[in-house]
N, C-alpha and C positions, 0 to 999 in steps of 0.2 A: 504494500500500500504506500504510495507517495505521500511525503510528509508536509508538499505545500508550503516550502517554508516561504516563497515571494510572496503568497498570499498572507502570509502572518503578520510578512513586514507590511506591507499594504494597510493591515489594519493599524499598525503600530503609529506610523508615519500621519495616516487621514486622521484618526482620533486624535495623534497630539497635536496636528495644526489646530483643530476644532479648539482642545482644551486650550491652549495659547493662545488664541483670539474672544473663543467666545464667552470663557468665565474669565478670563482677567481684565478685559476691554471695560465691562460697569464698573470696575474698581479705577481703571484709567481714565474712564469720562468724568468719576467723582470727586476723585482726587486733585486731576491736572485739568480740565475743562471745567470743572465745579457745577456739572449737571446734575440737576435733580431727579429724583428717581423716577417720576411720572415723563420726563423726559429723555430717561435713558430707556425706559418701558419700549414709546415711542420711535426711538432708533432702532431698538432692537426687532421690533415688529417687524421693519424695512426689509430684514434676512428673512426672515419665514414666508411672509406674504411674498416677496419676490421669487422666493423657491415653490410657490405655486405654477407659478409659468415658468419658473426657467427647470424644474424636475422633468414636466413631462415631456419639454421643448428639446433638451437634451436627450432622454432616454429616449424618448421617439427616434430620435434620428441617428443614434446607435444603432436602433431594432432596423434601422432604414440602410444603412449606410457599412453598419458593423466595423469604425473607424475607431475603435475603444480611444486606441493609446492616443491617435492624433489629436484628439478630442478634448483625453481627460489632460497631457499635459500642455496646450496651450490654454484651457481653460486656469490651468493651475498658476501656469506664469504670471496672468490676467490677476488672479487673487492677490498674490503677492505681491504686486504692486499697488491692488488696492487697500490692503489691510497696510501696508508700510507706509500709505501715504498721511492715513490718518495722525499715523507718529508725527508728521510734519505741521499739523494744525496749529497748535500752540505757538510756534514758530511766525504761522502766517497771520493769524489776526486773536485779541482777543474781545472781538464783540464776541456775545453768545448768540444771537441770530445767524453770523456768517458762519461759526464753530457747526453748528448744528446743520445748514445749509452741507459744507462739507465733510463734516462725517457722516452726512447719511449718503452723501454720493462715493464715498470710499467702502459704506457698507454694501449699497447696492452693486458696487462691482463684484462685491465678495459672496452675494448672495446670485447673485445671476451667473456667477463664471466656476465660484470657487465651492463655493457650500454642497451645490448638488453634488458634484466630480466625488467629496467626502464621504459623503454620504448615502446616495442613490448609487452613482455609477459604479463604486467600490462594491455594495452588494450585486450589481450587475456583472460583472466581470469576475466576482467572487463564485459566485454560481455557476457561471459560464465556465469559468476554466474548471470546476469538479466533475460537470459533465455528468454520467451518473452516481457520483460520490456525493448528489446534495447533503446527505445524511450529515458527512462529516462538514458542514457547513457552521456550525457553532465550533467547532475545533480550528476553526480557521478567524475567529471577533477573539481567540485569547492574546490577539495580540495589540484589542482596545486597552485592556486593563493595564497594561503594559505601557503602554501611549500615554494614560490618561495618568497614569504615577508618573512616569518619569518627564514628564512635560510641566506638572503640577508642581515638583520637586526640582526642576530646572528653575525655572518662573523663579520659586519662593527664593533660590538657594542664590541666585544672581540681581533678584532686586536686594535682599539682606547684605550681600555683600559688597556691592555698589550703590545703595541706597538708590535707588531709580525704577520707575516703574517702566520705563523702555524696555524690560529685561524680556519683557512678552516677546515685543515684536525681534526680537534676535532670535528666541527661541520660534518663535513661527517660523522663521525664514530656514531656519536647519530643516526641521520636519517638513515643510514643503518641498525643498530641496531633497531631500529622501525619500517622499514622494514621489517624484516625477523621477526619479533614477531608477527607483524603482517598479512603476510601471512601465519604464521603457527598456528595463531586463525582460520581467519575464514572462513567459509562455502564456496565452491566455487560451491556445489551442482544446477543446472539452477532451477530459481525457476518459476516457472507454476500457474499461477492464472488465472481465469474466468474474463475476460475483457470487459466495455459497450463497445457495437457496436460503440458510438458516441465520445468516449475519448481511448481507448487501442489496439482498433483493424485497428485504422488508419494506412497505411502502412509506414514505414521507408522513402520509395523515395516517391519521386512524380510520380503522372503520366506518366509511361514512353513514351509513347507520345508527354511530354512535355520538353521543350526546358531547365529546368534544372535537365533533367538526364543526365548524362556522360555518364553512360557507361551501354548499353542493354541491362536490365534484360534479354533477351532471350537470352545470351548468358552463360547463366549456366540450360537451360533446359536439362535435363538429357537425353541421348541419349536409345535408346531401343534396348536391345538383341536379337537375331533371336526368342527365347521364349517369346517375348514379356512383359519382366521385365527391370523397370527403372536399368539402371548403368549409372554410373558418372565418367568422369576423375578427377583420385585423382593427377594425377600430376601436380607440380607447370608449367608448359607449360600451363596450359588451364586457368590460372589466365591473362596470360600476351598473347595468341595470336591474343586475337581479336583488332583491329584497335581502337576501342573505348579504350580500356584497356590500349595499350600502348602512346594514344594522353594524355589519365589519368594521368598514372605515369608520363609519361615525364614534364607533367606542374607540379607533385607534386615534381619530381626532382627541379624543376626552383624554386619553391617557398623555396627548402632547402637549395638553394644553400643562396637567399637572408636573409632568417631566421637565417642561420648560421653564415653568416660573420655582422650582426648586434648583435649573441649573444659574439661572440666571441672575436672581436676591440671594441666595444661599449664603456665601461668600460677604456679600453687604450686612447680612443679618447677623453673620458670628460676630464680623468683624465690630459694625455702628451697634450693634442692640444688646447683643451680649459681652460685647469688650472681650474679645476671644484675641492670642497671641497670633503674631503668625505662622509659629510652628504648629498651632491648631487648627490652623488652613491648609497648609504643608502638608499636613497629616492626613487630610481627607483625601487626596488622590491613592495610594497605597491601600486607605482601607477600604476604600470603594474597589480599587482594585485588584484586592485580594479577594473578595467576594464574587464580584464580576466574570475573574478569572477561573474559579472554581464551580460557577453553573455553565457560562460557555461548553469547560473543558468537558463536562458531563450532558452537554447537551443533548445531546442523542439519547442519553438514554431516559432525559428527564422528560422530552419531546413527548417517548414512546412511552414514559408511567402515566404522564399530564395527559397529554392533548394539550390543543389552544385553548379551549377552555379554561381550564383550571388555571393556565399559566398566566392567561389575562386574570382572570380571578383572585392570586396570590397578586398579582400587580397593584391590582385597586386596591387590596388590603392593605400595601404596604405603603401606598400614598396615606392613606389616613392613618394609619397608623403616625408615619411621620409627624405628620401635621399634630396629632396630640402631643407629642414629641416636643416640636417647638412650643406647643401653646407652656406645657410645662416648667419646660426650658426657662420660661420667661419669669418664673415665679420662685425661682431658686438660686442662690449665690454662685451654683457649677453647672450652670444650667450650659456655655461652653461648651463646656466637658461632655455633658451629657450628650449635646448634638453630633460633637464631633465624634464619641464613639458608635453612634447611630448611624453614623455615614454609611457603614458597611450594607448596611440597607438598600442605599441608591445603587448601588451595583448589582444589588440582587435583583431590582425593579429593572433596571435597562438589558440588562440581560434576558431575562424571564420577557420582556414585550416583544425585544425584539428579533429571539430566536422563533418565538413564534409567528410572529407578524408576518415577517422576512421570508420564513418557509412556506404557510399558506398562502401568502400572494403569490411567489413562484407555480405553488401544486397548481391551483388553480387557473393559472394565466394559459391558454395556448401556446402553442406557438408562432413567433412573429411578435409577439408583445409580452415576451417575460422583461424584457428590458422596461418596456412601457408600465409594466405592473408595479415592480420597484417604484417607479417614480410616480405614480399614484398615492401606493403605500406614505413616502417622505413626503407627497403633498399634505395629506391627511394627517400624518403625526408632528412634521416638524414646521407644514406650512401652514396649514389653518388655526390645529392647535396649538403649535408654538406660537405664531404670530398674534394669538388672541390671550394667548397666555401671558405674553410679554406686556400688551395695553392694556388687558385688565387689572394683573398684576401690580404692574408698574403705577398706575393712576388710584388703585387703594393704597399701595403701599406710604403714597406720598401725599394723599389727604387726608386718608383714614388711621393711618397705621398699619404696624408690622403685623399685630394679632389679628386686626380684621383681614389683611391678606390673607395669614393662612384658615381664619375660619373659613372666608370665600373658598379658599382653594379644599379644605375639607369637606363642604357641600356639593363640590363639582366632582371628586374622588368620589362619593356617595350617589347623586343622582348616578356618574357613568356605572360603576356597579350594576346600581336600579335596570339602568338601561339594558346591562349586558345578562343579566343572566333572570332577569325577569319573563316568562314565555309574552304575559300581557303586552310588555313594552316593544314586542317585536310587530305589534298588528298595527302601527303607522307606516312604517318601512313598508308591509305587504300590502297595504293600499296604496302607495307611492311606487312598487312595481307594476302595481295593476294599472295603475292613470298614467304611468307616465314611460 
């Protein structure tokens, strides 16, 4: 069995650009631009809603084109320059209208060029090159947790010791740079091996009979031409009109919206609310990604106890769980402490969404649009729901308060729940298949 190790690094290199932009950047707008939090919400919404159109615009035209590498690293150049630019703002003006003017157009470069390439096209080509090995497709994210420690542990370790918060953007520029080397090493050709019956030829989902499939393998059976040859709808419509499809994305929206506004305050909140050091910031990439790193590496065989079901199901519980987390946090002298050993939690949450998510959208996609279906998936979790997650977030956080944020955000982890595993809350969806 091939060990994938380009695909490892792949993940290693995309998630530490992420963490090196996108959790240290609110700490650099607050600090060095002196934006307020409903206005850093605001920017940040910029990356997600733009990764609605620029996910499917790109992964479309992969599925069209199958030009991976040309694709992902000139997109990636294109990021780089725009998250490096932003470091230049403070330099160029300080109104905070102009500040804000240009960092959101340094974000929008990064969202349109750079974010999907991390995220979307990296499970696209991740998948592609296993070919029939999806299975071991969580064995190939343990090299997020990896990314996200040592990028988190770079950051901390180089502004403490230069005092400066530029420390981000140097470390971005490694991890992209290692990025793009490395998809322009290796292989993305699907690789095809003779598999036992009793270990490789187990299928992806479960049972679809069984109560942890989401969404109806029969609903990518290929339809038949009057000559009586398979065709398939290649357009993106036939990903998203079945009732099953859209009750799917909708919870995977819900889970972005909570995933986002925990990646995004997180960091602001040990740091302004709880007076946490910065080795208890430092801290949280490692323990996230030791957790992380250890449902990945199991992921197959957690897939095959779970199902998607369940796996969404420990998800939501683990957002509100958080969320009491902080609310107590708040009401205790080590309440710090207490967050920061909870982190191990967020790892367990990103892991658990997204080996599920990530695989059912593949199962179910045809062919001709597994690439397109990735970028679906990322619309829904990191583009509607992050993007909504960041402005709602962001605009209690900075009128209402820290605790009303996460109460907000504990009702939204509970209604998606409601959502997801209630049979009642499925009967809008199937009259919205039916009309439309």
């Amino acid at each position: 069995m091939p060990h994938f190790i380009g695909l490892k690094l792949l993940s290693v290199f995309s998630i530490g650009s992420l963490v090196a932009s996108q959790l240290f950047l609110p700490l650099f707008f607050k600090d060095i631009l002196g934006l307020g939090s409903d206005k850093i919400g605001m920017i940040f919404s910029i990356i997600p809603f733009t990764s609605c159109i620029a996910f499917p615009y790109w992964t479309h035209l992969a599925d069209r084109t199958h030009a991976y590498k040309t694709i992902m690293i000139s997109n990636m150049f294109i990021a780089l320059f725009s998250i490096l630019s932003i470091g230049l703002v403070p330099f160029i003006t300080n109104q905070e209208s102009t500040t804000i003017v240009l960092v959101a157009l340094g974000c929008f470069g990064y969202a349109f060029c750079g974010y999907p390439m991390i995220s979307a096209m990296v499970d696209c080509v991740t998948l592609r090159a296993l070919g029939d090995d999806k299975a071991l497709y969580g064995r190939q994210k343990i090299g997020c947790p990896i990314g996200v420690s040592s990028a988190i542990f770079l950051v901390g370790l180089l502004q403490e010791t230069f005092e400066t918060q530029y420390a981000l953007f140097w470390v971005y520029a490694v991890y992209v740079l290692g990025f793009i080397a490395t998809i322009a090493a290796i292989d993305l050709t699907p690789h095809r091996y003779p598999k036992p019956v009793d270990e490789e030829e187990t299928p992806l989902l479960p049972d679809p009979a069984s109560a942890a499939t989401l969404i109806a393998v029969g609903s990518t059976t290929p339809s038949l031409s009057e000559n009586g040859v398979e065709k398939q709808d290649k357009s993106m419509w036939h990903l998203f009109r079945q009732p099953e499809s859209m009750h799917f994305y909708t919870v995977v929206a819900i889970l972005g919206f909570c995933f986002s506004t925990f990646q995004i305050f997180l960091f602001m909140f040990i740091r302004n609310d709880l007076h946490g050091t910065p080795a208890m910031i430092g801290l949280l990439g490692p323990l996230s990604g030791f957790s992380e790193l250890l449902v990945f590496f199991f992921s197959k065989q957690i897939f095959k106890a779970m199902g998607v079901r369940w796996m969404l199901t420990i998800a939501h519980l683990i957002a509100i769980y958080r969320v009491i987390i902080y609310i107590l946090a708040m009401e205790i002298t080590w309440g710090a402490w207490l967050v920061t050993i909870n982190h191990l939690a967020h790892g367990v949450m990103f892991s658990m969404i997204w080996t599920a998510a990530a695989l059912q959208a593949d199962a179910v996609a045809p062919l001709g649009l597994k690439s397109t279906a990735q970028g679906l998936l990322n619309v829904s979790f990191n583009g509607v729901g992050g993007g909504t997650g960041a402005l709602v977030a962001g605009y209690v956080y900075e009128n209402r308060g820290v605790a009303d944020m996460w109460i907000m955000l504990g009702l939204v982890a509970t209604a998606g729940l409601v959502i997801f595993t209630l049979p009642a809350a499925k009967a809008p969806f199937r009259w919205l298949g039916k009309h439309f």
